[in-house]
C-alpha positions in Angstrom: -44.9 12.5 19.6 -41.3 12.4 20.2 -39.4 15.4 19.4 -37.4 14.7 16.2 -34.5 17.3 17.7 -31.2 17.5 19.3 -31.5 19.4 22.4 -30.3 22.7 23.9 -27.2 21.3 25.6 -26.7 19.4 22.0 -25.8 22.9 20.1 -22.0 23.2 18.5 -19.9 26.2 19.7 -16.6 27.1 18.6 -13.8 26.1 20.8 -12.9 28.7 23.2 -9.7 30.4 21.8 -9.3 32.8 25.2 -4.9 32.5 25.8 -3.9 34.5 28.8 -0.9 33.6 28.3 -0.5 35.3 25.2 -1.7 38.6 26.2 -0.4 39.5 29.8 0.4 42.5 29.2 -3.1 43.3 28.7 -4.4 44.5 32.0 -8.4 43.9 31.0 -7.6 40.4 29.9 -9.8 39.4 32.6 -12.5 40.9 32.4 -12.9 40.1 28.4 -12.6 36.2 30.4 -15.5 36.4 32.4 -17.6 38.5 30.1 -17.3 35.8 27.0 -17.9 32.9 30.3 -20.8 35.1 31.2 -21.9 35.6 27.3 -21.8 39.7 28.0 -20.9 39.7 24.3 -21.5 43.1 23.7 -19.3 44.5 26.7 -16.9 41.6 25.6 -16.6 43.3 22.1 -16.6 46.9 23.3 -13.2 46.0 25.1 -12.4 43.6 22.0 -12.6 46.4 19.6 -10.5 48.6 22.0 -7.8 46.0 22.3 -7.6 45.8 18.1 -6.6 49.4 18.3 -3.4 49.2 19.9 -0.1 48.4 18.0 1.4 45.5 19.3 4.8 44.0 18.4 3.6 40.5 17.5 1.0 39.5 15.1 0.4 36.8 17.9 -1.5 38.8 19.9 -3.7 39.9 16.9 -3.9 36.7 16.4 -5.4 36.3 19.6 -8.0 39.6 19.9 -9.1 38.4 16.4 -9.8 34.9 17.6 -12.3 36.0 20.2 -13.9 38.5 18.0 -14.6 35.8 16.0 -16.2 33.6 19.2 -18.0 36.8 20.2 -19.8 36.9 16.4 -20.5 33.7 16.5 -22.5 33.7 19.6 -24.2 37.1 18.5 -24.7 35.3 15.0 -23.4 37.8 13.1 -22.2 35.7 10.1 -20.9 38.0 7.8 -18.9 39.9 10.8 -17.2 35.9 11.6 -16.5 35.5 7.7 -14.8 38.4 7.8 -12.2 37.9 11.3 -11.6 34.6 9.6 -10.1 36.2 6.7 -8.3 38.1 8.9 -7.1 35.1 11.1 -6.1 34.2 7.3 -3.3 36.5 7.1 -1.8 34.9 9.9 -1.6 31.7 8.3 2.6 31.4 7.6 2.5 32.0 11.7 -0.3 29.6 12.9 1.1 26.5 14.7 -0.1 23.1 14.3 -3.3 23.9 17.2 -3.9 27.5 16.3 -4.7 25.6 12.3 -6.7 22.9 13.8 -8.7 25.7 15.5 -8.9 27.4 12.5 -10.2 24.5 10.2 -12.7 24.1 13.3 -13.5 27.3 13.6 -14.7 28.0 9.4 -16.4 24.3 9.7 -18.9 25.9 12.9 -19.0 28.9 10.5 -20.3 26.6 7.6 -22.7 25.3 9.3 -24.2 28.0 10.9 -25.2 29.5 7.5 -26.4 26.0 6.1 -23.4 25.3 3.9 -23.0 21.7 5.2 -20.7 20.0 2.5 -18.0 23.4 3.5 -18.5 22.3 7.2 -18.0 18.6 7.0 -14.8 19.7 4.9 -13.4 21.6 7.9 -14.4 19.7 10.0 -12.6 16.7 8.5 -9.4 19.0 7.9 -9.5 20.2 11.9 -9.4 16.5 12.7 -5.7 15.8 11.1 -4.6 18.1 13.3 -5.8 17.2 16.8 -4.1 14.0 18.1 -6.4 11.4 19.1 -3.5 10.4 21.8 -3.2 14.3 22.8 -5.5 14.5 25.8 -5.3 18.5 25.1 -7.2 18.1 21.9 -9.7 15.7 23.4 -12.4 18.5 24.1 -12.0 19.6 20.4 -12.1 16.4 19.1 -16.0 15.7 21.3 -16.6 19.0 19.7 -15.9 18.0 16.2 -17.7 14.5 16.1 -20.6 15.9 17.5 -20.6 18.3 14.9 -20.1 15.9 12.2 -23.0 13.6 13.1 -25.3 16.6 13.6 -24.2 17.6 9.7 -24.8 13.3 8.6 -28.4 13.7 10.7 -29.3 17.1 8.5 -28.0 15.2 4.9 -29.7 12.0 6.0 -26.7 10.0 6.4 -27.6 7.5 9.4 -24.8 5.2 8.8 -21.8 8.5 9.1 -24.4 9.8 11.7 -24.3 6.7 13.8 -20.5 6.8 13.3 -19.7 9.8 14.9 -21.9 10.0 17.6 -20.2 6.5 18.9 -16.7 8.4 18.7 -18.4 11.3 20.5 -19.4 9.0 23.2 -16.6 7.0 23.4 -14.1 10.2 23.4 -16.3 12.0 25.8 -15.7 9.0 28.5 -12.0 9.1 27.8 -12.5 12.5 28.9 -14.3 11.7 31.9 -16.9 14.6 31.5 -19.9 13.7 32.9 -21.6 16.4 30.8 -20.5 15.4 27.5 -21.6 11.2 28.4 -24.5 12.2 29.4 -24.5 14.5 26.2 -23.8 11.6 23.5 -25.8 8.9 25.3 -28.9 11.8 25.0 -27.6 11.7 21.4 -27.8 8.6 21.0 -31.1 7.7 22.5 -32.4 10.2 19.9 -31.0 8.2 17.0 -32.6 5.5 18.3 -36.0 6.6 18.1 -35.9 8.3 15.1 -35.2 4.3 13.5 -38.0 3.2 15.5 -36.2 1.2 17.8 -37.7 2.7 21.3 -36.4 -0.3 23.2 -32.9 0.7 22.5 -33.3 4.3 22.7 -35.0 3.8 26.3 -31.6 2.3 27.2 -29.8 5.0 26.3 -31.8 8.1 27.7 -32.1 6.5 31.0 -28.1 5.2 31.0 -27.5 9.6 30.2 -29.7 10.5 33.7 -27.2 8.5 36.0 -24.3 11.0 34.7 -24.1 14.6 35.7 -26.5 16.9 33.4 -27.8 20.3 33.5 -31.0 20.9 34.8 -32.6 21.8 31.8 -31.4 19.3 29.6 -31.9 16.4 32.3 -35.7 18.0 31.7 -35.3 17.4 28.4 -33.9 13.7 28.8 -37.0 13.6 31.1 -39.7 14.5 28.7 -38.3 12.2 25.9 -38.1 9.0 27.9 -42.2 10.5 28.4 -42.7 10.4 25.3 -41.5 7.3 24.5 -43.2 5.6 26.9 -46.8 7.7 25.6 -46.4 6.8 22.0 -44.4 3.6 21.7 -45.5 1.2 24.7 -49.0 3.2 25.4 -47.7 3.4 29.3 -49.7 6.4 30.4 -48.9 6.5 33.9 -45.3 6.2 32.8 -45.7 8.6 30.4 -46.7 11.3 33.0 -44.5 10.3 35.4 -41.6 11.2 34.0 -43.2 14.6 31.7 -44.0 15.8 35.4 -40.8 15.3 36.8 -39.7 17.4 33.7 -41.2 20.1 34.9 -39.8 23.1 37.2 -38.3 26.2 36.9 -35.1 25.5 35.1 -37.3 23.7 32.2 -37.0 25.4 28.8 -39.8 26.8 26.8 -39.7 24.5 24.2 -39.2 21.5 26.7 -42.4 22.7 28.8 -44.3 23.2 25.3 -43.8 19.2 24.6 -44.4 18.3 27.8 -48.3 20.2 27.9 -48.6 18.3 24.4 -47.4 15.0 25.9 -49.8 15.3 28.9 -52.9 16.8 26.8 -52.4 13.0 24.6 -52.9 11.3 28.1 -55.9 13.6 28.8 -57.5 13.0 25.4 -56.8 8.7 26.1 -59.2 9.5 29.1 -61.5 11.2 27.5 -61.3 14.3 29.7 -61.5 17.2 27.2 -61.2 19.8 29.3 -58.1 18.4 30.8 -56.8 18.5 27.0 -57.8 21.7 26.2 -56.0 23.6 29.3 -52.7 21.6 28.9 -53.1 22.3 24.5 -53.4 26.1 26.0 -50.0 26.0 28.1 -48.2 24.2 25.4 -49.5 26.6 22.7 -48.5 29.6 25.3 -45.0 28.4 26.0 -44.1 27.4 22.2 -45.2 31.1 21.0 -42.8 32.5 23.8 -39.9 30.3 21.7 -40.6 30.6 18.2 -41.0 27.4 17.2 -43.5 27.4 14.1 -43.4 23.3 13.7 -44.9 22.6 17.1 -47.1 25.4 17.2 -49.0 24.5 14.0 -49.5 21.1 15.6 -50.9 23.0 18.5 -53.0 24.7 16.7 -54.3 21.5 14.9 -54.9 19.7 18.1 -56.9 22.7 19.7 -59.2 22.7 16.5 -60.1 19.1 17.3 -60.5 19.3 20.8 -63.0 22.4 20.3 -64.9 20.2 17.9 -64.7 17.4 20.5 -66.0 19.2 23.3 -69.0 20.7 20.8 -67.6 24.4 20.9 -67.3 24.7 17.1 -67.1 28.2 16.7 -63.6 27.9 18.9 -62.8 24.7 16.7 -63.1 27.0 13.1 -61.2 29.9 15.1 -58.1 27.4 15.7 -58.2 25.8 12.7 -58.2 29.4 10.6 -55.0 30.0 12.6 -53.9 26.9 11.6 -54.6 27.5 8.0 -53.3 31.0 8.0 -49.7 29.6 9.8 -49.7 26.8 7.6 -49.9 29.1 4.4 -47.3 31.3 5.9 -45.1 29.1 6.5 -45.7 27.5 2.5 -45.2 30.9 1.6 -42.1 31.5 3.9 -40.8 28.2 2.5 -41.2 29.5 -1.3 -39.8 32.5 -0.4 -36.4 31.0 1.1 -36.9 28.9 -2.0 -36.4 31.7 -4.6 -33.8 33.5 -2.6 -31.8 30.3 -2.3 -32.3 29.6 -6.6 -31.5 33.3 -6.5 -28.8 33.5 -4.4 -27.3 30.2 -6.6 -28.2 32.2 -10.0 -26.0 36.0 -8.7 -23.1 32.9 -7.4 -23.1 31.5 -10.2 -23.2 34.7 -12.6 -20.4 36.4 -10.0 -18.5 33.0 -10.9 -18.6 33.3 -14.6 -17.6 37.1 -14.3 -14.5 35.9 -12.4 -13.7 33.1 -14.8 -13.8 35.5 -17.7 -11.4 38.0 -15.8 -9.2 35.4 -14.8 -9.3 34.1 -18.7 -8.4 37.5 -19.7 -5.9 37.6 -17.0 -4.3 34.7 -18.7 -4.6 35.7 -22.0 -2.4 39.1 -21.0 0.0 36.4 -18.9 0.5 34.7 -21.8 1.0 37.7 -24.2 3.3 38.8 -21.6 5.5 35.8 -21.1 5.7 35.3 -24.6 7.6 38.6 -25.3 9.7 37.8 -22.5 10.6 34.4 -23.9 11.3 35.5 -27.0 13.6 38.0 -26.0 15.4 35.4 -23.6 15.4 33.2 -26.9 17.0 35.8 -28.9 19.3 36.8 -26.2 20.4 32.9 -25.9 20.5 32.2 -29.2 23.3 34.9 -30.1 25.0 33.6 -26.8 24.8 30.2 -27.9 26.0 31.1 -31.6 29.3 32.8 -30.0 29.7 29.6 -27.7 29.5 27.9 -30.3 32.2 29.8 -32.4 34.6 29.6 -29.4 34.1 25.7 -29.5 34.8 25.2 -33.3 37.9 26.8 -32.9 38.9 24.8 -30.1 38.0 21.6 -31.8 39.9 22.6 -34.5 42.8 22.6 -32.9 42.5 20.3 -30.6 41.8 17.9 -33.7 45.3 18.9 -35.2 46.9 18.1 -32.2 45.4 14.9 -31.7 46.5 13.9 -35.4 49.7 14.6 -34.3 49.5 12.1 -31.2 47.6 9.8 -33.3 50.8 9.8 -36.2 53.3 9.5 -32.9 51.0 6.7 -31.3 50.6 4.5 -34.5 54.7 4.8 -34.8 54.7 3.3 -31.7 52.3 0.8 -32.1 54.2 -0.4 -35.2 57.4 -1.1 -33.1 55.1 -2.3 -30.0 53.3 -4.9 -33.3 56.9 -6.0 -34.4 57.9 -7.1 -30.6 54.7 -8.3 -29.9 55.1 -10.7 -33.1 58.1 -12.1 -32.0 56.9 -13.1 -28.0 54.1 -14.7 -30.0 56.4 -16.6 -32.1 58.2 -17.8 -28.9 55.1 -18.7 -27.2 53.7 -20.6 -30.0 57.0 -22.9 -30.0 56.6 -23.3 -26.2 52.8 -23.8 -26.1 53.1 -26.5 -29.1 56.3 -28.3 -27.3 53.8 -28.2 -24.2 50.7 -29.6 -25.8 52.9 -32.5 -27.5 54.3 -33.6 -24.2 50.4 -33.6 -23.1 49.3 -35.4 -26.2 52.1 -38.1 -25.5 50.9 -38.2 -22.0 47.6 -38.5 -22.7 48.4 -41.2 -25.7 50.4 -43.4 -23.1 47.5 -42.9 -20.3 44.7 -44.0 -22.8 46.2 -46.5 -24.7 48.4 -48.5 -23.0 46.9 -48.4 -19.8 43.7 -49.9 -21.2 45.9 -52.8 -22.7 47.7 -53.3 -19.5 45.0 -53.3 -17.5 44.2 -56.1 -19.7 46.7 -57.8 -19.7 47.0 -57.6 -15.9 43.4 -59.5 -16.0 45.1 -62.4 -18.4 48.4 -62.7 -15.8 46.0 -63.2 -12.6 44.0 -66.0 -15.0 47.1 -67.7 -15.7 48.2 -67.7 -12.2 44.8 -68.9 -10.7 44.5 -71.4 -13.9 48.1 -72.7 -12.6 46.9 -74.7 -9.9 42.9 -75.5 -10.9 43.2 -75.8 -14.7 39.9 -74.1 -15.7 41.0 -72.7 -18.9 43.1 -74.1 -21.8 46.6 -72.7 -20.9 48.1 -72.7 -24.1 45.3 -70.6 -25.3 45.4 -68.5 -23.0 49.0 -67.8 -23.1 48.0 -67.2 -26.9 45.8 -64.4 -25.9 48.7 -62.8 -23.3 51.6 -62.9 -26.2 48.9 -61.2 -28.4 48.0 -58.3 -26.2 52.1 -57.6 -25.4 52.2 -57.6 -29.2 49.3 -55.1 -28.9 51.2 -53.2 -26.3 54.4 -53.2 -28.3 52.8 -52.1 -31.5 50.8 -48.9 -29.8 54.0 -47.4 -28.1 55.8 -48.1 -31.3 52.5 -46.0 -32.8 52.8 -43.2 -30.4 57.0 -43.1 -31.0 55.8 -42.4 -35.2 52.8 -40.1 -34.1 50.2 -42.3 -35.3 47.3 -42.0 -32.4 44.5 -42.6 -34.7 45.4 -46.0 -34.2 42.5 -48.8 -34.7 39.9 -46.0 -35.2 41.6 -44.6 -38.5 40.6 -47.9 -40.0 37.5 -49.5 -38.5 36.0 -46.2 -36.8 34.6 -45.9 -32.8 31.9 -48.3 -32.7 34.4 -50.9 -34.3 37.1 -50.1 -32.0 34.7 -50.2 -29.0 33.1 -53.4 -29.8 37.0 -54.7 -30.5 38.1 -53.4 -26.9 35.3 -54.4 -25.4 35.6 -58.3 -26.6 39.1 -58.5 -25.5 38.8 -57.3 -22.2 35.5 -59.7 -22.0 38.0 -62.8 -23.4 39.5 -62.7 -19.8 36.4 -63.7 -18.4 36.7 -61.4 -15.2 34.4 -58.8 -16.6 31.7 -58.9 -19.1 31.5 -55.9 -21.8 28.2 -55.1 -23.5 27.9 -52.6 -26.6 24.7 -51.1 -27.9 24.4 -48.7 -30.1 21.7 -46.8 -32.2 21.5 -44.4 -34.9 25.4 -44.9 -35.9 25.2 -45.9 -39.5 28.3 -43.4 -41.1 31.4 -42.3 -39.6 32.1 -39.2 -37.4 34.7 -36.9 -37.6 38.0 -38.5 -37.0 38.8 -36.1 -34.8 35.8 -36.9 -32.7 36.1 -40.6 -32.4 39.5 -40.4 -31.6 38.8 -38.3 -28.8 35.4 -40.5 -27.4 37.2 -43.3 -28.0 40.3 -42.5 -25.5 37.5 -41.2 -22.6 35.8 -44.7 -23.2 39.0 -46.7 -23.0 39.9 -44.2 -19.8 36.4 -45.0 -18.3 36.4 -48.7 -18.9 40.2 -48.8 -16.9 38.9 -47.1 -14.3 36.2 -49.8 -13.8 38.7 -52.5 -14.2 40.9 -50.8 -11.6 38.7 -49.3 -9.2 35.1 -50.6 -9.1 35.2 -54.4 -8.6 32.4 -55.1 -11.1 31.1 -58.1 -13.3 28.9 -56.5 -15.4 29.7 -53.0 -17.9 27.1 -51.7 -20.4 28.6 -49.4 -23.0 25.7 -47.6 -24.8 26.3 -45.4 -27.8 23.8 -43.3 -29.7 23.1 -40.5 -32.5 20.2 -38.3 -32.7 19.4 -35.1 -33.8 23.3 -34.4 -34.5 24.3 -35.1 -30.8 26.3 -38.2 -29.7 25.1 -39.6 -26.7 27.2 -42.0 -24.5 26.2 -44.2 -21.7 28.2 -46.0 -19.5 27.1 -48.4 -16.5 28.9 -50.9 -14.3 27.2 -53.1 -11.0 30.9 -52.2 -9.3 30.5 -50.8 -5.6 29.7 -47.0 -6.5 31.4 -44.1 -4.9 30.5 -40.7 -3.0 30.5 -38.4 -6.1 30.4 -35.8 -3.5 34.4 -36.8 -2.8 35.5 -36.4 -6.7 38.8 -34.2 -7.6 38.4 -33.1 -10.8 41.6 -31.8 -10.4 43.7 -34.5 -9.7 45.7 -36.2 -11.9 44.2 -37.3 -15.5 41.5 -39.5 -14.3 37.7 -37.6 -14.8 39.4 -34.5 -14.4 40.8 -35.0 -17.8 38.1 -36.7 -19.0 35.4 -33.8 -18.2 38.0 -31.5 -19.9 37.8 -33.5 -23.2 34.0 -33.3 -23.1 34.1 -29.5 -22.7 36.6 -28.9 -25.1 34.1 -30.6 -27.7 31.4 -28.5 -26.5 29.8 -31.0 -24.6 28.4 -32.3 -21.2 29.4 -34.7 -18.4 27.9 -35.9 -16.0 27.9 -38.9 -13.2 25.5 -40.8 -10.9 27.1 -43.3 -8.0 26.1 -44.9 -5.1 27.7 -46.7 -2.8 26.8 -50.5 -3.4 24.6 -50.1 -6.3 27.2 -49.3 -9.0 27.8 -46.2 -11.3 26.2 -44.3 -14.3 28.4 -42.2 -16.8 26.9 -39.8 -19.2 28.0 -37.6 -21.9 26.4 -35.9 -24.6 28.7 -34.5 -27.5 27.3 -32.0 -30.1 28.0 -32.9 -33.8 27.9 -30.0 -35.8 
């Protein structure tokens, strides 16, 4: 069976914190160097303990000693000795740069683990991580370091997706590296995943890819013996199987290695049947697993000699092996329960020592609270008479300040009296000038409106006559009729504007009247034909509004006379929901609307001025060839 383990090579140490830089002055730096390289711990923390008695003039190089303490205990595993220089690296803390914190964090996360506190480790681990740059190639030996230790913590919790995770970054940051060791390392690592998920093709691949990089002797051995034993329990290849467990073996091979290896080969005996075979290499494995410790392989040893005893007929052996096996297997029950209780006890005196803080710190904050509520109230008192005599100050200041300002106030409404009176008078002046203005404009507008509609007309009738001189197509003396009628017209509108009469028409027979009367004499001249609809106007508007809609029509339908060349003119008007809406349309040759000046002379310009100042909107739609669309809406109320 394949060892369900990480091997010896595979073990986390902290990172090795030696700075000779720091401490030159130090004449035994070196040898504390090559005693820590040599694992002389003891002599290393003789001279250690030396070293922390001299007064130096920088924490820094406490900082230092204390950091190798702490590697020292860790290697001696004395625990409660590395909790304690970690608290002291603590003090530190305001003077640690960014690496001597990210070996900090490291450092607690190896201590967490080493006393079984995994969720602490991860933590630290996790925390160290933020700190060493994955583009730093300085802190690419720490980083190895720490995703190896992470996936060993996911393999303990049962976490095969975080475990995989990690032990991929520790293989791909160990060949950025370039150390053959640590590929050869995570690819070991790797294959071990592998067959732990039962996937012995996979994990073949990876033990034999670790043998082609550089590897210890003993763990090579150690790759050896598990590419044996997966060849012995997965594929059934016995001569493969011993082939590569005796390769494993030599001088440099650990105890535990050599234990699996005798247990590996004592299967392939037992396949042949040859008992004895099994027996002597059950012996060696049993002697070399006693000479490591290792209670889960021995009490399979001790399982497998029973049966072989019993196999070979020697039952007496067979019941001595398996009474060793019972009496290790209840030990090891017992040792179990035993760890059990002290771990529920251990959690019980945490979790007692935790409610005894909690109540001090309760009672602590009970006396806080006493304590700053005396002091507030005696900073309350102390501002509140403060804050009575500021206010004092400031009532009497308002108080006079408010007399003074009645006495600008009296001064300023004197002057606003005269500034009133003067003010009055350039409105007076400006009201004269403004209505002079706006009667010239009126006038204008009447003239513009009126009679050029009616000339326009009567242009039409003159070019008739003329044409009809020669061809006779119309009656003449009718039509001269209709010419001495519209300079009647003409003569009777400018004598309207002279008396200020420019309701005209529309006073009497109101703007769809007027329209429809417009419309049929400019139709008479047969040059252009006029169309009125209308919908919805059943009463009179405003006279105000008519007059106003009927000067932008009259202006719009000269415009198409003069300008647009067209046969056919649509004038639709209609009421609904107290809006006027007016429609006009001619088949003339359009313009580029792009091109209009609405502030040029009185043409649209003044007409989209009209439209606003009733509130409404204009709007036009031309193209070149097809004609032109006017549109206006005018609210009623």
């Amino acid at each position: 069976m394949l060892r369900k383990k990480i091997n010896l090579f595979l073990l986390l140490f902290p990172v090795f914190l030696f700075s000779q830089e720091e401490i030159q002055e130090i004449k035994i730096k070196d040898s504390i160097g090559k005693l820590i390289k040599n694992r002389e711990v003891s002599s290393a923390l003789s001279l250690l303990n030396k070293l922390s008695e001299n007064e130096f003039d920088s924490n820094n190089k406490y900082l230092v000693i204390d950091k190798n303490l702490y590697y020292c205990y860790y290697l001696k595993k004395s625990f409660d000795s590395c909790k304690l220089t970690l608290n002291k690296i603590k003090r530190y803390s305001n003077e640690l740069n960014t690496d001597n914190l990210s070996d900090f964090y490291l450092n607690k996360g190896y201590y967490f683990k080493a006393i079984n506190k995994l969720d602490s480790s991860a933590i630290y681990f996790t925390k160290s991580l933020e700190y060493y740059q994955e583009d730093n190639p300085k802190h690419l030996k720490n980083r190895i370091n720490i995703y190896s230790g992470l996936a060993a913590i996911h393999r303990l919790t049962s976490n095969k997706e975080k475990q995989l995770f990690y032990l991929e970054k520790y293989l791909e940051s160990s060949k950025k590296s370039g150390d053959s060791y640590k590929i050869g390392a995570a690819l070991n690592n790797l294959g071990v995943y592998y067959d732990n998920e039962e996937k012995p093709e996979t994990s073949l691949i990876y033990f034999k890819k670790s043998l082609k990089y550089k590897l210890r002797k003993k763990n090579r051995n150690s790759v050896l013996q598990n590419i044996g034993s997966i060849y012995l329990n997965h594929f059934n290849n016995i001569d493969s199987a011993s082939y590569y467990n005796k390769k494993a073996i030599n001088q440099n091979t650990s105890k535990r290695t050599l234990a699996y290896i005798h247990r590996d080969l004592s299967i392939i005996a037992k396949r042949k049947s040859n008992y004895l075979e099994e027996n002597k290499e059950l012996l060696s494995a049993l002697k070399n697993i006693r000479q490591d410790n290792f209670a889960e392989l021995e009490i399979k040893l001790l399982n497998d000699l029973s049966q072989n005893y019993k196999n070979q007929g020697n039952y007496r052996q067979a019941y001595n092996y398996l009474n060793k096996f019972n009496q290790l297997n209840d030990s090891l029950k017992k040792q179990s329960l035993i760890e059990k209780v002290e771990e529920i006890e251990t959690k019980y005196q945490t979790e007692k020592k935790e409610k005894e803080n909690l109540k001090l710190k309760q009672e602590n904050l009970v006396s806080e609270t006493k304590r700053k509520q005396n002091r507030n109230l005696l900073i309350g008192s102390f501002l509140f008479i403060l804050l009575g005599g500021i206010i004092a100050i400031l009532a009497l200041k308002n108080s006079k300040r408010k007399q003074k300002l009645a006495e600008q106030e009296t001064e300023l409404e004197t002057q606003k009296n005269l500034s009133l009176i003067k003010e009055q008078e350039i409105n007076t002046i400006n009201a004269m000038v403004n209505g002079q203005e706006k009667e010239r404009k009126r006038i204008a507008e009447d003239l513009h409106d009126n009679l050029g509609s009616v000339l326009a007309t009567l242009k039409l009738h003159f070019e008739n006559l003329k044409l009809n001189r020669e061809k006779k197509h119309f009656n003449q003396d009718e039509l001269y009729e209709k010419t001495e009628k519209l300079i009647d017209e003409t003569y009777l509108k400018v004598r309207s504007i002279a008396h200020v009469k420019n309701a005209g028409v529309i006073a009497n027979q109101g703007l769809l009247s007027a329209i429809k009367m417009m419309s049929d004499k400019i139709s008479s001249a047969n040059k252009i034909s006029i169309e009125v609809l209308d919908f919805g106007l059943n009463k009179r508007l405003e006279n105000n509004i008519e007059i106003i809609v009927f000067r932008i029509v009259q202006e719009l339908i000269t415009n198409i006379i003069k300008h647009a060349e067209a046969s056919n003119v649509s004038i639709n008007l209609s009421q609904y929901d107290n809006n006027l809406n007016v429609i006009i349309e001619d088949n003339g040759k359009g313009f580029d609307i792009n091109k209009i000046n609405y502030n040029n002379g009185m043409g649209l310009g003044s007409i989209k001025t009209r439209v606003k100042h009733l509130k409404g909107d204009f709007d036009i739609d031309s193209t070149l060839g097809k004609g032109t669309s006017i549109i206006f809406n005018i609210p009623l109320t």
